[in-house]
matplotlib code that plots the C-alpha trace (Angstrom):
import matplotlib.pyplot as plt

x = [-1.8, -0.5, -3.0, -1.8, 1.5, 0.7, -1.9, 1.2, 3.5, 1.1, 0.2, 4.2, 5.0, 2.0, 2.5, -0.2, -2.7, -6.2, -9.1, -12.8, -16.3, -19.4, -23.0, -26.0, -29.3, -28.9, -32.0, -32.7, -34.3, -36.3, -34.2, -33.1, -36.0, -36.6, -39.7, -37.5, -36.6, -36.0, -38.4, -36.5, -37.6, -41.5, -42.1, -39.1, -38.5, -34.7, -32.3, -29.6, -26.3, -23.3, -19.2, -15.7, -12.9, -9.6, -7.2, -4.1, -1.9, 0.0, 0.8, 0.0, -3.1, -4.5, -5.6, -7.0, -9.6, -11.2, -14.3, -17.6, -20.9, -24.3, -27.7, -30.6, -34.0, -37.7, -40.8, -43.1, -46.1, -48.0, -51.5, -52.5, -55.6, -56.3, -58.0, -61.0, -64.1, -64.7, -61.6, -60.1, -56.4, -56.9, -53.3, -49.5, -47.1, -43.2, -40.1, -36.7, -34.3, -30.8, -27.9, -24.4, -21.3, -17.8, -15.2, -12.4, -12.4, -9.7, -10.1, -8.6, -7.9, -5.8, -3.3, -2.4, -6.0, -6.8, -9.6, -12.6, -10.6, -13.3, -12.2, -13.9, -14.0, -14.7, -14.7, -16.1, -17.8, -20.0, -23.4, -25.6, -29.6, -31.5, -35.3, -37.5, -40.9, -44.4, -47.3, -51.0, -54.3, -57.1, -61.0, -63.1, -66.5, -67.1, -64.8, -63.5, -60.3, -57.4, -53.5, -50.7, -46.6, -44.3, -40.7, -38.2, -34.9, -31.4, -30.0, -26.1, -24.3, -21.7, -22.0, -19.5, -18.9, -19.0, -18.9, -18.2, -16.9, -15.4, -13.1, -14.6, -13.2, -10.0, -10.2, -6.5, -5.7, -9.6, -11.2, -15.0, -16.0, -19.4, -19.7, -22.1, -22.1, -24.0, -24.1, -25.1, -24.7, -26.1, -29.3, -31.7, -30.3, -29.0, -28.2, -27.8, -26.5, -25.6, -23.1, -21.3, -18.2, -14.8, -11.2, -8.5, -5.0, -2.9]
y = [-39.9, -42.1, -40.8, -36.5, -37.1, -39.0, -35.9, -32.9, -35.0, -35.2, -31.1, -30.2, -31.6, -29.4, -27.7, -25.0, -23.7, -22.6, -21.2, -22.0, -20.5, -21.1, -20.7, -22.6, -25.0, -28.3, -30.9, -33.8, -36.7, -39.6, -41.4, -44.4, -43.3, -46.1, -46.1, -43.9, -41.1, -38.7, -36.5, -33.3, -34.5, -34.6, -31.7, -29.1, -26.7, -27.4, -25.7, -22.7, -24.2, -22.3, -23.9, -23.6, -25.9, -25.7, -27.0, -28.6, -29.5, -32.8, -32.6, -30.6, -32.7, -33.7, -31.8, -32.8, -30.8, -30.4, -28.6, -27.7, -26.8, -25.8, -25.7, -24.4, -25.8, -23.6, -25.6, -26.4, -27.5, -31.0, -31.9, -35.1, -36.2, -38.9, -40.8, -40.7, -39.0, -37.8, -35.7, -33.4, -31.5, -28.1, -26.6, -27.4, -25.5, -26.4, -25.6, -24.7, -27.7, -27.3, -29.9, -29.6, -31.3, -31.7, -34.0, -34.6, -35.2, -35.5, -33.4, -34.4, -31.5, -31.9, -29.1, -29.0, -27.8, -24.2, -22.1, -23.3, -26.1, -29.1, -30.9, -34.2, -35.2, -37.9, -38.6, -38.9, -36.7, -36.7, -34.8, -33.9, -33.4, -31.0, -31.8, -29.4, -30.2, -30.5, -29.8, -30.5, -29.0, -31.2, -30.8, -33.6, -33.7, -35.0, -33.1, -30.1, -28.9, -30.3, -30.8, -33.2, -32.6, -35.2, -34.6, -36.2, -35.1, -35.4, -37.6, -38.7, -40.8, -40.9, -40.0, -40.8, -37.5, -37.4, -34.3, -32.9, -28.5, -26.1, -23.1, -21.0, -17.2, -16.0, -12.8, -11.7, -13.9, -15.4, -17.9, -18.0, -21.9, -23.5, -27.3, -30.4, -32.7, -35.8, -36.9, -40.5, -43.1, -45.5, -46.3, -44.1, -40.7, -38.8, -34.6, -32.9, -29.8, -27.3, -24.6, -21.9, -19.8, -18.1, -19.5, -17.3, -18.9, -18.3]
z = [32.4, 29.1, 27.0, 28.2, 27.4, 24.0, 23.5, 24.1, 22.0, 19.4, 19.4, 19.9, 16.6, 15.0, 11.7, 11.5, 13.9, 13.4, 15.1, 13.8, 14.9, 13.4, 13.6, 11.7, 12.1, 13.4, 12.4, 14.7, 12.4, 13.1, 10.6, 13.9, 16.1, 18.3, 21.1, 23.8, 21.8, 19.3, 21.1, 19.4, 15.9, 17.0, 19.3, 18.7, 16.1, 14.3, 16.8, 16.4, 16.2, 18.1, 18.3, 18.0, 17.3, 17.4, 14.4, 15.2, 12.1, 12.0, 9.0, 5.8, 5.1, 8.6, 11.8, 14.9, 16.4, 19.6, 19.9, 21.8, 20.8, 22.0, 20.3, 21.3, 20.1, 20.6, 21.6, 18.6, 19.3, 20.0, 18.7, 19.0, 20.7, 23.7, 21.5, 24.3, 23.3, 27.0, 26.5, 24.6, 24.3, 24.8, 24.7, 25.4, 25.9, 26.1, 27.7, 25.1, 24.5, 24.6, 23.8, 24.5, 22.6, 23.3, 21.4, 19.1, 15.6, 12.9, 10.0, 6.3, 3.9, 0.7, 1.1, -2.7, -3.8, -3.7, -2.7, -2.9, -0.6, 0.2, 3.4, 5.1, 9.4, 11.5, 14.5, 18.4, 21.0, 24.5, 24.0, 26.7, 26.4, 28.4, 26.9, 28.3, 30.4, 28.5, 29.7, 28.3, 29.0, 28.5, 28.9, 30.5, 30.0, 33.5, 35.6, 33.7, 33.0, 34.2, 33.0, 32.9, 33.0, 30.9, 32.3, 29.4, 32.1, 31.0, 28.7, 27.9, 25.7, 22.7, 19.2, 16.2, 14.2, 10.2, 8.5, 5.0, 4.2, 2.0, 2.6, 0.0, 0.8, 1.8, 3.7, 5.3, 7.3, 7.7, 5.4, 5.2, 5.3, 5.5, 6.6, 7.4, 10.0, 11.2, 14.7, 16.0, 18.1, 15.9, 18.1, 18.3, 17.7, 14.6, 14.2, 11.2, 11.3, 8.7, 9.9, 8.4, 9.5, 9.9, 10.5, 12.0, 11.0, 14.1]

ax = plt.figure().add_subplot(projection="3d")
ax.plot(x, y, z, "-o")
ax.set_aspect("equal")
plt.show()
């Protein structure tokens, strides 16, 4: 209940107001792939990257920002034999991924510097991760066809936000921006994504 109150005082005392939506690729790497995951990186195609945020100004450099995003990743393929001469991968084939974010981050933009306007933001989110099934088709000498299902299921857990952008176009009351972000929990899991987008000063 704390933590609300602090939250409205916070976004009473705001200075500006802006709405951001964006679109782009997000990249799941193997670059702190440990033996439970990243999954993504290996068997999935880099993802189409959907979100919006919302800019609350607290002053004339800094904004903090809520925001939620959704990426969808296609199926790419998986090739690698048993490793027993008896039998042999035929075919797999792959459900769609999808991954859902949600957090806060605070976003630092030098209000002095004009257009092109560079602008840096940190900070935390939850992410959910719907892995779809796999299954494998395999021949065996002795008995034939025959297939297996690997089930990955859901998957939670916290990431800490980084992210680096430029306002490059001013349209009205739009500005055109394009933006990079990394997403990680430090473990086993790190997202790149490259996005580009509008904002809609309100």
């Amino acid at each position: 209940m704390k933590f609300f109150i602090f939250l409205s005082l916070i976004l009473s005392y705001n200075t500006y107001a802006q709405f951001n939506m964006y679109t782009g690729i997000t990249f799941p790497t193997n670059a702190l792939e440990s033996t439970n995951s990243n999954y993504l990186f290996r068997l999935w195609q880099p993802g189409m990257n959907l979100g919006i945020n919302y800019d609350y100004g607290l002053s004339d450099d800094f904004a903090i920002s809520p925001y939620l995003e959704y990426s969808y990743y296609i199926f790419d393929s998986y090739d690698s034999q048993p490793g027993i001469p008896e039998i042999r991968l035929v075919s797999s084939n792959g459900e769609n991924s999808q991954i859902f974010r949600m957090g806060v981050f605070i976003k630092y933009s030098p209000s002095m510097s004009p257009l092109p306007q560079g602008y840096f933001i940190t900070g935390f989110g939850y992410t959910l991760e719907k892995i779809g099934k796999i299954k494998f088709n395999y021949y065996d000498i002795n008995r034939g066809e025959f297939s297996t299902v690997q089930e990955f299921g859901d998957r939670s857990y916290f990431v800490h936000i980084l992210g680096i952008g430029s306002r490059v176009i001013q349209l009205n009351n739009f500005q055109i921006f394009i933006e990079v972000r990394s997403y990680s929990n430090y473990q086993d899991v790190l997202h790149i994504s490259t996005n580009a987008g509008f904002i809609y000063n309100l």
